[in-house]
ZADOKOL-526694 format. One record per residue (C-alpha): residue number from 1; residue in three letters; x, y, z. Coordinates in Angstrom, 3 decimals, always signed. Layout:
# ZADOKOL-526694
+-----+------+----------+----------+----------+
: pos : code :       c1 :       c2 :       c3 :
+-----+------+----------+----------+----------+
: NUM :  Ala :        X :        Y :        Z :
...
+-----+------+----------+----------+----------+
***
This chain:
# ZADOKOL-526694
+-----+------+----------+----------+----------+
: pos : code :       c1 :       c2 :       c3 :
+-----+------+----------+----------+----------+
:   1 :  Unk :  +31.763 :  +37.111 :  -65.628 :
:   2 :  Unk :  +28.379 :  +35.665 :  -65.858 :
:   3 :  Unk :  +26.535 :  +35.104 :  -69.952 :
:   4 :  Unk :  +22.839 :  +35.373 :  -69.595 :
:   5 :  Unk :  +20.561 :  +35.010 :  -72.560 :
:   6 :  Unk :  +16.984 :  +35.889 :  -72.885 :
:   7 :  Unk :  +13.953 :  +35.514 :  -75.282 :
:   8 :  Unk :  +10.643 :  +37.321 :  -76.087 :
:   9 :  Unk :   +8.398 :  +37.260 :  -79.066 :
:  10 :  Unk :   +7.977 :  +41.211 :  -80.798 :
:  11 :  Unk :   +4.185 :  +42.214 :  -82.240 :
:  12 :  Unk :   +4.818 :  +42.728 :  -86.159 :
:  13 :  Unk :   +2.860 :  +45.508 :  -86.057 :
:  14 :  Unk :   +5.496 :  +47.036 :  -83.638 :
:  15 :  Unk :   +8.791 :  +46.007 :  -85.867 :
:  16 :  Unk :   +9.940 :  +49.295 :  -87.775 :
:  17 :  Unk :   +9.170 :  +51.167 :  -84.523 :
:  18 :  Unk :  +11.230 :  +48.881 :  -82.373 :
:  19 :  Unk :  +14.019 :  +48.876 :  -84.637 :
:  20 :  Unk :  +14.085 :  +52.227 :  -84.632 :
:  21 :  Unk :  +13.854 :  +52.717 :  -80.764 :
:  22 :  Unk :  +17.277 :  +50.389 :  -80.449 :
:  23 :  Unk :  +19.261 :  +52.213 :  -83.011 :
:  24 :  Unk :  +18.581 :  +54.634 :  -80.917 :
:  25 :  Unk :  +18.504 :  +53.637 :  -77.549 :
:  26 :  Unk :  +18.576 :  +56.411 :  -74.343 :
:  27 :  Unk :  +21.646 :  +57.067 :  -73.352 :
:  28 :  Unk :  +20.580 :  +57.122 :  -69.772 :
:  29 :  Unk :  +19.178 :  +53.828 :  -70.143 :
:  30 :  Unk :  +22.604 :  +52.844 :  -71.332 :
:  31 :  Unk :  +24.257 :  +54.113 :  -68.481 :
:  32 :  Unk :  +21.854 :  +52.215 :  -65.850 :
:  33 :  Unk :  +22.914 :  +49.158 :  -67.720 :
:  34 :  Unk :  +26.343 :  +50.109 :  -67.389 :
:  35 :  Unk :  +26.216 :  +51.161 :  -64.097 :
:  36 :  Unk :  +24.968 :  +48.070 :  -62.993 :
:  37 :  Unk :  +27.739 :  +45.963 :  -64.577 :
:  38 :  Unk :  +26.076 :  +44.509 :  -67.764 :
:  39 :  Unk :  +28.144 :  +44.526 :  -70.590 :
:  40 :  Unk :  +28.575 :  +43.450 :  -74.058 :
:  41 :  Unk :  +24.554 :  +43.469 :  -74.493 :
:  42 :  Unk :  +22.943 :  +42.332 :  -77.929 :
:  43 :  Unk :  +19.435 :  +41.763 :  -79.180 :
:  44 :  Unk :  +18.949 :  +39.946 :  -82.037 :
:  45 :  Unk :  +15.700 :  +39.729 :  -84.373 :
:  46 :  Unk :  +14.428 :  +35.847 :  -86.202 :
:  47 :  Unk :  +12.069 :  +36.903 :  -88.949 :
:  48 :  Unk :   +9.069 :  +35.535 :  -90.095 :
:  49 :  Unk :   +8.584 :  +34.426 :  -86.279 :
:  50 :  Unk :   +9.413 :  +37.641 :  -84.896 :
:  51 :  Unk :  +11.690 :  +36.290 :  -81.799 :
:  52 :  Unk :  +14.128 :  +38.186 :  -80.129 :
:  53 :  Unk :  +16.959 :  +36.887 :  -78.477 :
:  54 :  Unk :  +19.313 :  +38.868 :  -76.003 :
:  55 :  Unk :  +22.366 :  +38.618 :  -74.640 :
:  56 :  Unk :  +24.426 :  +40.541 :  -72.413 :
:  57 :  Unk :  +27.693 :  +39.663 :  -69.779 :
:  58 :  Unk :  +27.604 :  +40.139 :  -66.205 :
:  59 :  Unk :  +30.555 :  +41.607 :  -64.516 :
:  60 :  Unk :  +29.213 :  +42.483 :  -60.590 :
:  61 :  Unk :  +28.921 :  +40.205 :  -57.912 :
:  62 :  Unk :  +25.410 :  +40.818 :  -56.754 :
:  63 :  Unk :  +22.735 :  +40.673 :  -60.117 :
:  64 :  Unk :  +19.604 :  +40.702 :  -58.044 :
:  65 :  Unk :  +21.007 :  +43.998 :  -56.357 :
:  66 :  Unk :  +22.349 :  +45.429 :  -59.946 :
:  67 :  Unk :  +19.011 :  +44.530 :  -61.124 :
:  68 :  Unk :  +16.369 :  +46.130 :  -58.910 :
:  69 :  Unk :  +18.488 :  +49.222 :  -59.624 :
:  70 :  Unk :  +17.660 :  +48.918 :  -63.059 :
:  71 :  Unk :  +13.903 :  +48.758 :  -62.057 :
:  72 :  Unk :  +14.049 :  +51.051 :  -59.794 :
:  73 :  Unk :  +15.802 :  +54.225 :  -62.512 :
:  74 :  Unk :  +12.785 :  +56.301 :  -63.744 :
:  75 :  Unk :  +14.303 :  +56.523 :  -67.278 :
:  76 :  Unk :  +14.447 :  +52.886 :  -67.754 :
:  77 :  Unk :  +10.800 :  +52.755 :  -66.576 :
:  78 :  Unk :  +10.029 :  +54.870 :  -68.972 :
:  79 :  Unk :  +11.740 :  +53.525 :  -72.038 :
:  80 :  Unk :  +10.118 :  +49.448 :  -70.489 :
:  81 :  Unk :   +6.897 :  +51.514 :  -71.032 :
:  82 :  Unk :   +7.422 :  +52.202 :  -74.254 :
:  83 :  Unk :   +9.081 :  +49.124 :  -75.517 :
:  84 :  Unk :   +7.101 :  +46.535 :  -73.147 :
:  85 :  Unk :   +3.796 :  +46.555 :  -75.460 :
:  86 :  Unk :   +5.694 :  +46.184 :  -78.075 :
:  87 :  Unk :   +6.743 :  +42.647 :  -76.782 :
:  88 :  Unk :   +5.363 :  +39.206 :  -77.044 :
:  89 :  Unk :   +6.513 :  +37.334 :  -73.924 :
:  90 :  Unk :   +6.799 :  +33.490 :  -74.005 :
:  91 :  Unk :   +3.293 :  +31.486 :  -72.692 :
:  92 :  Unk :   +6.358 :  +29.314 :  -71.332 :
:  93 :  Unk :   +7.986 :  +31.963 :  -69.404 :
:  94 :  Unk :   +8.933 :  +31.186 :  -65.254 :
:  95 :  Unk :   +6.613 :  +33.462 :  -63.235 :
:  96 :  Unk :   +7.815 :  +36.703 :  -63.142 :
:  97 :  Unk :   +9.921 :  +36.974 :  -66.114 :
:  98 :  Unk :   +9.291 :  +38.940 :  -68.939 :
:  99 :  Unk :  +12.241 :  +37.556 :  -71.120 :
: 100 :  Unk :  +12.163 :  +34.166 :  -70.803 :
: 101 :  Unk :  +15.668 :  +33.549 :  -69.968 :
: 102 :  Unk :  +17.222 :  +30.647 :  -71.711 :
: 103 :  Unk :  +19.793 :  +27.875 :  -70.505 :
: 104 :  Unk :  +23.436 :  +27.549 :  -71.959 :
: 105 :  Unk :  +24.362 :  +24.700 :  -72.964 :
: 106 :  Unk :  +27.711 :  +25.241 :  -74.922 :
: 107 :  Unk :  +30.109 :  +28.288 :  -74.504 :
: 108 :  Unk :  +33.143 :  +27.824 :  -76.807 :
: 109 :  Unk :  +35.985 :  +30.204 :  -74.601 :
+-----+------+----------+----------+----------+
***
């Protein structure tokens, strides 16, 4: 099992909408996910500054694989359409990413 973490900023002016898109999420979006072994997946919100942090488990053997089928499902390019301009992405971010992913640096098992 791999632990990734992520981190993006979220426009204010978007908040109440992306709340409400996440209480809600697709459920084919959810089964992408699924199907390509992520697990255990939060986001969480830090308010005033408006960053979001995610993190989700990795169960597969091949991520790179797992994850261009995630790019590749029409549904989830749909719902990144919808949620993408909604995001602030890091000026700091590698090239490439959109979440900036984050180090660990302590996991207490």
């Amino acid at each position: 099992m791999q632990r990734m973490a992520h981190v993006i900023g979220l426009k204010p002016e978007h908040r109440a909408e992306y709340l409400r898109l996440h209480a809600e999420v697709w459920p084919q979006v959810l089964q992408r996910l699924r199907e390509s072994h992520i697990t255990n997946y939060s986001i969480f919100l830090r308010e005033p500054e408006m960053l979001m942090f995610s993190y989700w488990e990795y169960l597969g053997t091949d991520f790179e694989a797992d994850a261009a089928a995630i790019a590749e499902d029409p549904v989830t390019q749909e719902w990144w359409k919808i949620c993408g301009p909604m995001q602030a992405p890091l000026q700091s971010r590698a090239e490439g990413e959109w979440w900036a992913e984050l180090q660990e640096v302590f996991h207490l098992p």
